[in-house]
N, C-alpha and C positions, 0 to 999 in steps of 0.2 A: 246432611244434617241428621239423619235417623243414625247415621252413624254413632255421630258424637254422640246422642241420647242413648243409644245402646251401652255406649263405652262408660258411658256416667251411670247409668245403672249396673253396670256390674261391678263399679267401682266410684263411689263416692269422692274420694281425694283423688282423684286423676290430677296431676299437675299439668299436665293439656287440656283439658277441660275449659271450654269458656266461661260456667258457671262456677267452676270451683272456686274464685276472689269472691263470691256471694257472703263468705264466711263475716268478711269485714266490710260489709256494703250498709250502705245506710238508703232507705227506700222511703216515697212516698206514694198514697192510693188517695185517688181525686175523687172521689164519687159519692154523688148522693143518697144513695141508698145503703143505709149501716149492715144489711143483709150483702149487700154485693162490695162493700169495703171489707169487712168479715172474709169473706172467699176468697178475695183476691192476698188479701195479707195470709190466709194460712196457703195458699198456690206459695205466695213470697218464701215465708216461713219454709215450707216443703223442698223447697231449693235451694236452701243454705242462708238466710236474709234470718238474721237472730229477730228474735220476736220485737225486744227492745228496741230495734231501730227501726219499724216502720212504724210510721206515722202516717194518721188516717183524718181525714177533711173532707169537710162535704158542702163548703160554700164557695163561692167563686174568686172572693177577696181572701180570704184563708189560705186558698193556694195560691194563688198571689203572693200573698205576703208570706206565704213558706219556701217558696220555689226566689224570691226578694233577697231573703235574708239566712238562707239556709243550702249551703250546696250538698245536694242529693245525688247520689250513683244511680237510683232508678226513679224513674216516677214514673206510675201507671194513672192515664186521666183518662173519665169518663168523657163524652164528647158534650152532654146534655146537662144543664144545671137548671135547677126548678128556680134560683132568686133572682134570677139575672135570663137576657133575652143573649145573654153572651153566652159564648159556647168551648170547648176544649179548644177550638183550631182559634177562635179570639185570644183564647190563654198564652197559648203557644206564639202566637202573632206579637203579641202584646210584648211577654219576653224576650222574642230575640230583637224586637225593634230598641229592646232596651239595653242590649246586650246582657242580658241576665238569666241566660239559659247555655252554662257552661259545654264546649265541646265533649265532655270525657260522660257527660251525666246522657244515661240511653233513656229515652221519653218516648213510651208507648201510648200510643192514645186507644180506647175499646171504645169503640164501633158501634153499630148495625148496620144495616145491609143499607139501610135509608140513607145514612146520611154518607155512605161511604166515600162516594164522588168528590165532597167537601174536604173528609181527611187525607183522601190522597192528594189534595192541591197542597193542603199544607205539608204532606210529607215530601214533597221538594225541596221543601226551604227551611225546617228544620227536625222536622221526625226522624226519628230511628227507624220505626215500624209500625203498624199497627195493628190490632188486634180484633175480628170481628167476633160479634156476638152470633149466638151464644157460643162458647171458645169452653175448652178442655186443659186441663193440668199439663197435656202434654202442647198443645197450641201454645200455652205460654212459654214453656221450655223450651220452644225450637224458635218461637221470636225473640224472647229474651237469650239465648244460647249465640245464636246471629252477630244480634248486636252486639253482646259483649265483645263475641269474637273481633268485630269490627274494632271498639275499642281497645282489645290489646294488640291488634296487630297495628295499632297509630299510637302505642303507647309511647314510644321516645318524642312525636312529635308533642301528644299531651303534654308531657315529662319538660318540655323546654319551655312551653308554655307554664306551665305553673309555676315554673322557675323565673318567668318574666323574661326568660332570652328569646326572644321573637325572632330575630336575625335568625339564629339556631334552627328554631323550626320553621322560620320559611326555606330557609337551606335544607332541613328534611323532608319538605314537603315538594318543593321542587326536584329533588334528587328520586325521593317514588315517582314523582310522575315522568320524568326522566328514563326510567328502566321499566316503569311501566310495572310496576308492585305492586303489589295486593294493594286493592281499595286506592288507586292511583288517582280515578277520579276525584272521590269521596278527600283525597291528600289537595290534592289540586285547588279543591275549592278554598280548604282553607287556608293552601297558602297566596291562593290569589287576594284572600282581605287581610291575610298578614303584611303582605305587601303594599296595598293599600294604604293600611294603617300607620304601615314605616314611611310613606310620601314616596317609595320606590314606584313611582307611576306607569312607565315605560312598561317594566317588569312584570306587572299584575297584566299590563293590556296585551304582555307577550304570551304571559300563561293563557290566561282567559282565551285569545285569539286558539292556541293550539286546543284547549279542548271543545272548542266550539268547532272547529273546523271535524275532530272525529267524533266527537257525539249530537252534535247539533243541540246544545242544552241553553233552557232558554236563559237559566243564570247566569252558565258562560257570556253570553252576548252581552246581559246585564253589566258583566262586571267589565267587560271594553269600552261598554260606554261610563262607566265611574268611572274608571281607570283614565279616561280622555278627560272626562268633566273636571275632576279634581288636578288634572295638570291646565288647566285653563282651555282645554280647546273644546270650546261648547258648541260650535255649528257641527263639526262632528260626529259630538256625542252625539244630540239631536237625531243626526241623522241616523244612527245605530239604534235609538229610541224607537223612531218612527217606524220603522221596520220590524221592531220586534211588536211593537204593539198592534202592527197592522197583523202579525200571525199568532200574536197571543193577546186577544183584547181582553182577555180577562186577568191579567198577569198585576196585580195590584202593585208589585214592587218595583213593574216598568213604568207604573204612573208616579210612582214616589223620585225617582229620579229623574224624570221629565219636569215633573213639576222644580225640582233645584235646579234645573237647567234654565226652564224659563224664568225662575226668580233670578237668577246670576246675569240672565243675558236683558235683564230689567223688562221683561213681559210680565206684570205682574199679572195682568188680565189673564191670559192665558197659564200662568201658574196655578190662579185661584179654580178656573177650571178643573185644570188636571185634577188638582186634590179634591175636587169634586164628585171627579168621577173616582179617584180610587176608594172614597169615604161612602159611593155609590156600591160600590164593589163587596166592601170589607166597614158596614155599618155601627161598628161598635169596637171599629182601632182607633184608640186614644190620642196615639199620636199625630193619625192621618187627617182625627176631629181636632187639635189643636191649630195644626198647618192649616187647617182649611178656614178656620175660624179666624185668625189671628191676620190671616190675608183679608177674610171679607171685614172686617175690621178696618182695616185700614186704607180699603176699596171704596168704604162709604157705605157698606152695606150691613148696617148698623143691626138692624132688625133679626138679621140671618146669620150675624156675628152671634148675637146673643144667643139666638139659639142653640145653635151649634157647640160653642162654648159653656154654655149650662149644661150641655147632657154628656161635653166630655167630662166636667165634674164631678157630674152623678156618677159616670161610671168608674170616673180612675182619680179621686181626689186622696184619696187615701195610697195610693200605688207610689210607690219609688220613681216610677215614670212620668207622673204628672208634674209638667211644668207650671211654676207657680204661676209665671207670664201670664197663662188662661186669667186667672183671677183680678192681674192690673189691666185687660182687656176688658172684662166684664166689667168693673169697679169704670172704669171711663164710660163705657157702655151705659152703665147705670146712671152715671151722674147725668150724662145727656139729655136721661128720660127724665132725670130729677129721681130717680127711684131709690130715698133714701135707707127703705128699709134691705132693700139687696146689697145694697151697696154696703150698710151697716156688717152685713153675712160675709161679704167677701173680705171686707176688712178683721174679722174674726177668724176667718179661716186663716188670713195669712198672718195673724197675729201670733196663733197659735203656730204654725211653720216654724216663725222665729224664736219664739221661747223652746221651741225642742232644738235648732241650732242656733245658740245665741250668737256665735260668733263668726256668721254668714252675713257678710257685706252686701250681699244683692238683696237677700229678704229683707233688711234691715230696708236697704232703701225703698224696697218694692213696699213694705208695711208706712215709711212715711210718706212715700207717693200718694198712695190710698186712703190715709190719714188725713191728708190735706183736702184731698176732692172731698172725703166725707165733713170735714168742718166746712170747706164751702159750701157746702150743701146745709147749712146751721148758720149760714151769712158772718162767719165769725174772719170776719175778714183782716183783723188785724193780726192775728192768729197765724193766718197761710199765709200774712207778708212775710211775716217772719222767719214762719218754717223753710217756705220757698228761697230764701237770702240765705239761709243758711244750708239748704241742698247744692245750693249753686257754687260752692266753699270748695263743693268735693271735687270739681271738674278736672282738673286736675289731677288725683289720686292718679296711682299708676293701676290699681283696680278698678276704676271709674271705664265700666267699656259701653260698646255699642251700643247695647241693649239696653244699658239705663241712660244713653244721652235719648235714644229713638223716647223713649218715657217721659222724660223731663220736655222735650221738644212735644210731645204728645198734649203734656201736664200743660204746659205754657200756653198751646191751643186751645185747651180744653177751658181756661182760666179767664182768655181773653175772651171767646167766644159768651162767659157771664158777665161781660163787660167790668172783671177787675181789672186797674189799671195799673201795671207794672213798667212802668219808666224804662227799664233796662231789661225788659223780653229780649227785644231785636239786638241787645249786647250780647245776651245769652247764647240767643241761637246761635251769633255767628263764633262766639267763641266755641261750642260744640261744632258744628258744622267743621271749622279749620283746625279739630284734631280730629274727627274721624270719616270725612272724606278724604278718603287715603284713595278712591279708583273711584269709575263710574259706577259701577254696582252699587256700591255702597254709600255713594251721592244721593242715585236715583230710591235706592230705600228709604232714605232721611226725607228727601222733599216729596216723596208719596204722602210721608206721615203726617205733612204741615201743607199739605198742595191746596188745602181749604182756607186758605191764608194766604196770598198769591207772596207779600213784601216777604213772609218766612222763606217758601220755597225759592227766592229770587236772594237770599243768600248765601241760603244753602248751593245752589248751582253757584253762582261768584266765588264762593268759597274756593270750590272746587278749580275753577278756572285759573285763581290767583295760583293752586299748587302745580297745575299741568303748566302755567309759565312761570314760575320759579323754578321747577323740576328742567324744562328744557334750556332756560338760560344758563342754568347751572354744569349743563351737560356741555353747552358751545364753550362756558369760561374754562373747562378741564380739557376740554380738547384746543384749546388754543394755549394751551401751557399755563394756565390760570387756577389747577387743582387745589392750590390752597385755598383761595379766595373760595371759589366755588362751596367747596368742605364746611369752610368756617360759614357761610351763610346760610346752606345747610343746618347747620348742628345753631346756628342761631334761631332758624324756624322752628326745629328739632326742641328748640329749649322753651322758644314761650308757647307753642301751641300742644306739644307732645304728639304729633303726628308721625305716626311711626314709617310714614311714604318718605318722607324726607329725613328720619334717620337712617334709614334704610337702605337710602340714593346713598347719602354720607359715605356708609359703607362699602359702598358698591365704589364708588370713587376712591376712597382711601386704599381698600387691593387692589383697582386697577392701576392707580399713578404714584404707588409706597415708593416708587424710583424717585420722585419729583426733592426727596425730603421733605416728608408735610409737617407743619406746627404740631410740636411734639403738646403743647398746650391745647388744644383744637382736638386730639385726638383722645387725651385724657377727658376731654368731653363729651366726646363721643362716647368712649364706651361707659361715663355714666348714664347717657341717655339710653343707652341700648338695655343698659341691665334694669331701668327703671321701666320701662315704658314697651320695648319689644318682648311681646311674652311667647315662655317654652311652652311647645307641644302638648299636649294632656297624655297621662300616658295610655299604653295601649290595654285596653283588658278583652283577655281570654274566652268570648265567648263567640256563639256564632250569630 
């Protein structure tokens, strides 16, 4: 490294040089102190970083919101911020859980001696370097010189990334680690979440397995057990979990993945925990306070819901990362207590959400959810008959998902529990319930949500019962040379309910038994249901 700094000092335009791309770099400095953001941008400045593109902030939401909506080549962040109990390694946490902290961008975090132990957990998981205090003009050149190095020598796999060709760069990224090239690990990693990202399952849990086996990294293990989880095999993961947490129990990322483990494998009890203890760990991660809140929520633990979910607001209501969900949590929260003046706030927050995206379907309905509990709480009850008959319109949509039937199944609890009488609740549920109990996971999610209701939760599960024997009868009539029959009541259940389990069987039978000649009428319905109702992947974005 002294090398390279010698070589740049006798020569400026070195085209080897790591610092030399400084010229067209665009840079940010995190810190509260206008004395020590002053320093740091003329150290920038001094190194090639034009004066014009560094931009300087000294609040916690500031950079947030610059590091949100602005992709930066460098940012240097202070660890410590005077408005907030949150800290740089919170910032940094916060970002990559959002994925909004780009691989090609080097993110230095400056130190002190104190808190150092802290930055170096988070330089696992997505630091470039860091920097301690008090640091010298050349301390920054040979951290910053480093990492850039780092990033051009992974510059084609950047390069295929920002192009959106993933395939491409997991194939770069797998071929360095293959030969064993420069920064092989560092290539390794990211093409283990690119793989991921692609549903290439096996592939990530091959990578992941080889670099665990020679560096013993506790990521690598992390990502065998994702790699297992997201292909369905959860006692597995689990078991990868629990061993890694027994030798790293401070690892807050192995609780974030245990806890999806135990929600998948319907332990919510033990879900809620988990994210307990990682929210124990990492007290002021947004995300880790949402999951934890939104479980005890729906746990029954009403009181510890609201908590929780109030102080994720305060800290990240404004963030790109803040799920609005928090607020129709709270908002039910509130109506339970009667608390119609919070309730009023959250209804305003999310008010405002949707007049900034008018033409977002979830906030739309997440604002009349909230809207209705707050007129019931105004006794304006002819008002919520009407709202709720006309929410009920949408169940159907082929946007109409999950998360707003779990709401409306919520709403409908929340509504009888004030002794308003709705005739056709129990039509409701079960028409929700038999389009998205599509498995048991997502059964047992639904009847958590209503389980203080026993008749709800007891359709919710029938629901489910009626598809796992429709599902297997369906499967004896195609193996007993019956594939059309089968197909066509399929894509009949397929049509009034929209459940994508039983469009999905459909298809699974019409490529196994296309020999049989199936009803060329039958299939033309088919694939209207599929393009209505089975939705494409979300695409993949670029960060770590």
């Amino acid at each position: 490294m002294h090398e390279v700094l010698k070589a740049r000092d006798k020569n400026d335009d070195a085209e080897n040089s790591p610092l030399h791309d400084l010229r067209n770099a665009r840079a940010l400095v995190i810190d509260v102190n206008p004395t020590s953001r002053s320093i740091l941008k003329g150290m920038l400045v001094d190194l090639g970083v034009p004066s014009d593109r560094v931009k300087q902030v000294g609040r916690y939401n500031e950079a947030r919101s610059e590091l949100e909506t602005t992709q930066y080549d460098v940012v240097l962040c202070d660890y410590h911020f005077n408005d907030t109990q949150q800290t740089g390694a919170d910032l940094i946490e916060e970002l990559r859980q959002g994925n909004n902290l780009p691989y090609a961008t080097v993110f230095i975090m400056v130190t002190s001696e104190a808190s150092y132990s802290r930055v170096a957990e988070a330089a696992e998981s997505a630091l470039d370097c860091y920097l301690l205090k008090p640091h010298t003009h050349n301390d920054l050149a040979a951290r910053l010189g480093v990492a850039r190095h780092r990033k051009q020598s992974l510059a084609d796999i950047f390069q295929a990334m920002q192009e959106e060709d993933f395939k491409l760069a997991a194939g770069l990224c797998q071929a360095r680690f293959e030969a064993k090239g420069e920064y092989w690990i560092y290539a390794a990693r990211i093409g283990g979440e690119l793989l991921l990202r692609l549903n290439r399952h096996d592939e990530a849990k091959e990578l992941f397995e080889a670099i665990d086996a020679t560096k013993a990294m506790p990521w690598a293990r992390l990502g065998v057990a994702r790699a297992q989880l997201d292909s369905g095999q959860v006692a597995p993961a689990k078991r990868v979990l629990e061993s890694l947490i027994v030798d790293n129990p401070s690892y807050a990322d192995a609780y974030d993945v245990m806890g999806r483990a135990n929600f998948q494998s319907g332990d919510f009890d033990a879900a809620y925990e988990t994210y307990r203890h990682a929210v124990s760990l990492t007290p002021s991660s947004l995300s880790r306070l949402q999951k934890m809140g939104l479980l005890a929520f729906h746990l029954g633990k009403t009181d510890e819901a609201t908590q929780v979910l109030e102080r994720a607001t305060a800290l990240g209501v404004t963030s790109r990362m803040f799920d609005f969900q928090t607020l129709v949590m709270l908002s039910l929260s509130y109506f339970e207590k009667q608390d119609s003046k919070s309730l009023q706030k959250s209804l305003n927050q999310i008010m405002q959400a949707h007049e900034k995206a008018p033409r977002s379907a979830r906030l739309r309905r997440m604002h009349e959810m909230v809207n209705v509990l707050s007129l019931m709480l105004q006794r304006q009850v002819a008002d919520v008959v009407r709202r709720v008959k006309n929410m009920t319109r949408e169940f159907a949509q082929p946007d109409y998902d999950f998360e707003t039937a779990g709401n409306m199944m919520s709403l409908l609890l929340k509504l009888r529990a004030s002794e308003l009488e709705l005739p056709d609740a129990e039509l409701w549920i079960e028409k929700l319930a038999r389009r998205f109990c599509i498995n048991k996971g997502m059964t047992d999610m639904l009847a958590m949500m209503v389980h203080a209701h026993e008749p709800y939760e007891a359709l919710v599960r029938e629901s489910y019962k009626r598809l796992v024997t429709l599902a297997e009868t369906s499967l004896s009539k195609a193996k007993a040379g019956q594939a059309n029959g089968a197909i066509a009541e399929l894509v009949s259940q397929g049509t009034t309910t929209g459940n994508t389990r039983m469009i999905e069987l459909a298809d699974m039978l019409r490529q196994r038994y296309q020999e049989q000649g199936l009803d060329a009428d039958v299939l033309q319905k088919l694939e209207e249901l599929q393009a209505r109702y089975v939705r494409k992947p979300a695409p993949i974005k670029a960060s770590r």
